[in-house]
C-alpha positions in Angstrom: 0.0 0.0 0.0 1.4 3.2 -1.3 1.8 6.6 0.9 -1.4 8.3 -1.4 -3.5 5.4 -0.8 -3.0 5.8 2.9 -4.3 9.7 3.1 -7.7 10.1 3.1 -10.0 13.2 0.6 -10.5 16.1 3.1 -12.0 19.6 2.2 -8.9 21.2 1.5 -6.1 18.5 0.6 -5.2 15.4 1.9 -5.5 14.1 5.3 -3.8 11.3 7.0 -6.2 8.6 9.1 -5.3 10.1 12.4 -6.7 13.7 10.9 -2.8 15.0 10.5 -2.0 16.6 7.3 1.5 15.1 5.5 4.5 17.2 5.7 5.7 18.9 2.6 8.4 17.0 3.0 6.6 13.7 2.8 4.6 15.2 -0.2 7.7 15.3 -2.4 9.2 12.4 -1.1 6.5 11.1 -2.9 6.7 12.8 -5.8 10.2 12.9 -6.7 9.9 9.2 -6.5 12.5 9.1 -3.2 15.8 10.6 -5.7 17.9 13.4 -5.7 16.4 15.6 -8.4 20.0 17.2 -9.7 22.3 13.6 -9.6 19.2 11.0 -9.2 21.2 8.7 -6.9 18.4 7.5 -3.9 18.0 9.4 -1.0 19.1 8.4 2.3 16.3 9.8 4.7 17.8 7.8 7.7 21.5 9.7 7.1 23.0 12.0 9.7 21.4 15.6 9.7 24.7 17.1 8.5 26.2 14.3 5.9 26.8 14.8 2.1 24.0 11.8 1.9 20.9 13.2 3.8 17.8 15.0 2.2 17.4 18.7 1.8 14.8 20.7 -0.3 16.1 22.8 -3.0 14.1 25.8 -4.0 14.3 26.5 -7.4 14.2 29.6 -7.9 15.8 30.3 -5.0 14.4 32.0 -2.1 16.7 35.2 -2.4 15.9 35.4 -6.2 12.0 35.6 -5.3 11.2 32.4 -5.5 8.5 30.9 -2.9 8.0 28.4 -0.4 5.9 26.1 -2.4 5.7 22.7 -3.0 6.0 23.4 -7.1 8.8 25.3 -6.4 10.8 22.2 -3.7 12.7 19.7 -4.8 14.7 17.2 -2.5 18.0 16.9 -3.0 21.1 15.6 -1.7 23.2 17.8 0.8 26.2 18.2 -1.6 24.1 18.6 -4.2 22.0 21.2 -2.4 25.3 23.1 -1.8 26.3 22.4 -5.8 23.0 24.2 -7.0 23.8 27.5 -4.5 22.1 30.3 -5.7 22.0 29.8 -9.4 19.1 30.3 -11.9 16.9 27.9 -12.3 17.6 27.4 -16.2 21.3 26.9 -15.0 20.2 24.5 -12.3 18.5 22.7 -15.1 21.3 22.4 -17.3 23.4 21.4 -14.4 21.0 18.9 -13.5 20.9 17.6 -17.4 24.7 17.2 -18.2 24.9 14.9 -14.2 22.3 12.4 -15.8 23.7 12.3 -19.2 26.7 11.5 -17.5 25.2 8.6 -14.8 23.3 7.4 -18.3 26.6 6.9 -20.1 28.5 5.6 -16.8 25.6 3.2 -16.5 25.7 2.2 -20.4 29.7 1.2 -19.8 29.8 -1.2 -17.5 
């Protein structure tokens, strides 16, 4: 049984059984299918708070370029990849985020 199928309809959003309302956090979990949206390696929700491994959410268009605290606007990421992005533009992050998984494509192809 999948995370959506365990949230219930409720007037405005989703609800857990107990009445709770799912953490953003758990939202894109979900949605980002539990990768790192700039290197797509899996994310390693039970690392320590401050290693290179655990999840972070990546605005982005990043906060200080006006960007907002929405979920369309969050991805998760990994630490060092969080730290990789900075404070670019979001078409930079893009193409930064295209040439890592052309490269894990053709790393995966040569083995």
């Amino acid at each position: 049984m999948g995370f959506w199928s365990r949230l219930v309809p409720a007037k405005k959003g989703f609800r857990r059984p107990n009445g709770q309302l799912p953490s953003n956090r758990e939202l894109i979990r979900e949605r980002d299918g539990r990768r790192c949206w700039l290197c797509g390696d899996r994310m390693h929700f039970n690392a320590p708070a401050n290693s290179d491994l655990s999840p972070t959410e990546e605005h982005l268009v990043s906060r200080s370029r006006g960007g907002k605290d929405v979920m369309a606007n969050t991805v998760l990421c990994h630490r060092k990849c969080n730290v990789l992005l900075g404070n670019r533009r979001k078409s930079e992050k893009e193409k930064m985020r295209r040439q890592m998984q052309a490269a894990r494509r053709e790393a995966w192809r040569g083995r």
